[in-house]
C-alpha positions in Angstrom: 97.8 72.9 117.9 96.6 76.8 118.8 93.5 77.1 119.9 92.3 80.4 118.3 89.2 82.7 118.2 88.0 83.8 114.5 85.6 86.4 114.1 84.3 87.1 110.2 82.7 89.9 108.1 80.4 90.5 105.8 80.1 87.9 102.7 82.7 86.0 104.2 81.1 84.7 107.7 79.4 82.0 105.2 83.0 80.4 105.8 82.1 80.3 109.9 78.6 79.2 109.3 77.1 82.6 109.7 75.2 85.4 107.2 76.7 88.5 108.0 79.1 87.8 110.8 80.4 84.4 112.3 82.6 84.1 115.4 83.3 80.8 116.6 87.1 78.7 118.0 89.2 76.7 116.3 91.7 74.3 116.6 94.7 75.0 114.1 98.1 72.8 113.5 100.9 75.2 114.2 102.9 76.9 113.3 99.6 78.5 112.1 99.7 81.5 109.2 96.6 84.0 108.4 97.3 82.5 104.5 97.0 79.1 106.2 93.9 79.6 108.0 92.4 81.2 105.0 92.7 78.0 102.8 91.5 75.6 106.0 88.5 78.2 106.1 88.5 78.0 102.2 88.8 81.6 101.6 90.6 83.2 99.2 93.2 86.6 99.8 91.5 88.6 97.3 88.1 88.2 99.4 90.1 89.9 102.5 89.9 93.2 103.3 91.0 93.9 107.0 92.8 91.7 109.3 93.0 92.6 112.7 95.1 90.4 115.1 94.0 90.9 118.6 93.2 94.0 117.5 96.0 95.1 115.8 95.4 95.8 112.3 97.5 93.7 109.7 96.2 94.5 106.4 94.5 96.4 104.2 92.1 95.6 101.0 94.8 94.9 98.4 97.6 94.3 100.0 98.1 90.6 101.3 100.3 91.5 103.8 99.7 89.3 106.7 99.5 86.1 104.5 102.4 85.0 106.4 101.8 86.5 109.9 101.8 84.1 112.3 98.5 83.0 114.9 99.5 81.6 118.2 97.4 79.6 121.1 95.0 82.0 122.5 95.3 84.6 119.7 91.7 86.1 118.3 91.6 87.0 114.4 89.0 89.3 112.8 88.9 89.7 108.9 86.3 91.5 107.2 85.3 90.9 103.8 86.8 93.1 101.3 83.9 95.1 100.4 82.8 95.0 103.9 85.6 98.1 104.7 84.5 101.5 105.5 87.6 104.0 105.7 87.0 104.7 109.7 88.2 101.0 110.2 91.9 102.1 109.8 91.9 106.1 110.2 92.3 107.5 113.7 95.2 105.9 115.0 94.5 102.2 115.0 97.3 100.3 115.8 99.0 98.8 113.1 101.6 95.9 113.1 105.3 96.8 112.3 104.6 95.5 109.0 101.9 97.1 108.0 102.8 100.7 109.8 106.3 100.3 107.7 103.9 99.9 104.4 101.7 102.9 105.0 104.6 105.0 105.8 106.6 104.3 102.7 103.5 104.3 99.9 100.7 106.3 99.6 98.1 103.3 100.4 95.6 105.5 102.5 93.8 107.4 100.0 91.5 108.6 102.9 93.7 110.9 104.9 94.5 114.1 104.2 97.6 114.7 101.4 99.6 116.8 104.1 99.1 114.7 107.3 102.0 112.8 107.9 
């Protein structure tokens, strides 16, 4: 089992017992997936927004990407709620998994930064 920390945002803290955020630990059979703690919190991807995994970001509103990421003993988890994103969540620099830094630099996904910055 990993013990893990889960912090929610927005709408979707309902699923951790609170109104507009919920953070609370878990127990979760491994090998434990973001997709798979989704479903055991009974939340659906299209309700996802961000996923930061401690405190790297995973994903982006949309995208689905860390479905299959995998949570570890000890790890902490925060998802907002995907109309519970505001574009300074993922501007300036936040770190990004390889998976989701390899995404952003192959397709024009962040709409909010400027056309020429690279």
């Amino acid at each position: 089992m990993a013990h893990i920390e889960v912090a929610l945002y927005g709408p979707i803290a309902h699923a951790g017992g609170g109104k507009h955020v919920a953070v609370f630990e878990m127990e979760i059979p491994e090998p434990a997936t973001v997709g798979g703690l989704l479903e055991r919190l009974g939340l659906q991807a299209e309700e996802i927004g961000l996923v930061f995994i401690n405190h790297v970001l995973h994903d982006l509103p949309g995208l689905h990407l860390s479905l299959n990421d995998e949570l570890h003993d000890g790890d902490h988890i925060g998802i907002f709620a995907e109309n519970y994103v505001w574009p300074y969540h993922y501007r300036g620099g936040a770190p990004m998994s390889p998976k989701l830094a390899e995404y952003t630099s192959t397709h024009d996904y962040l709409r909010h930064r400027p056309r020429d910055a690279a």
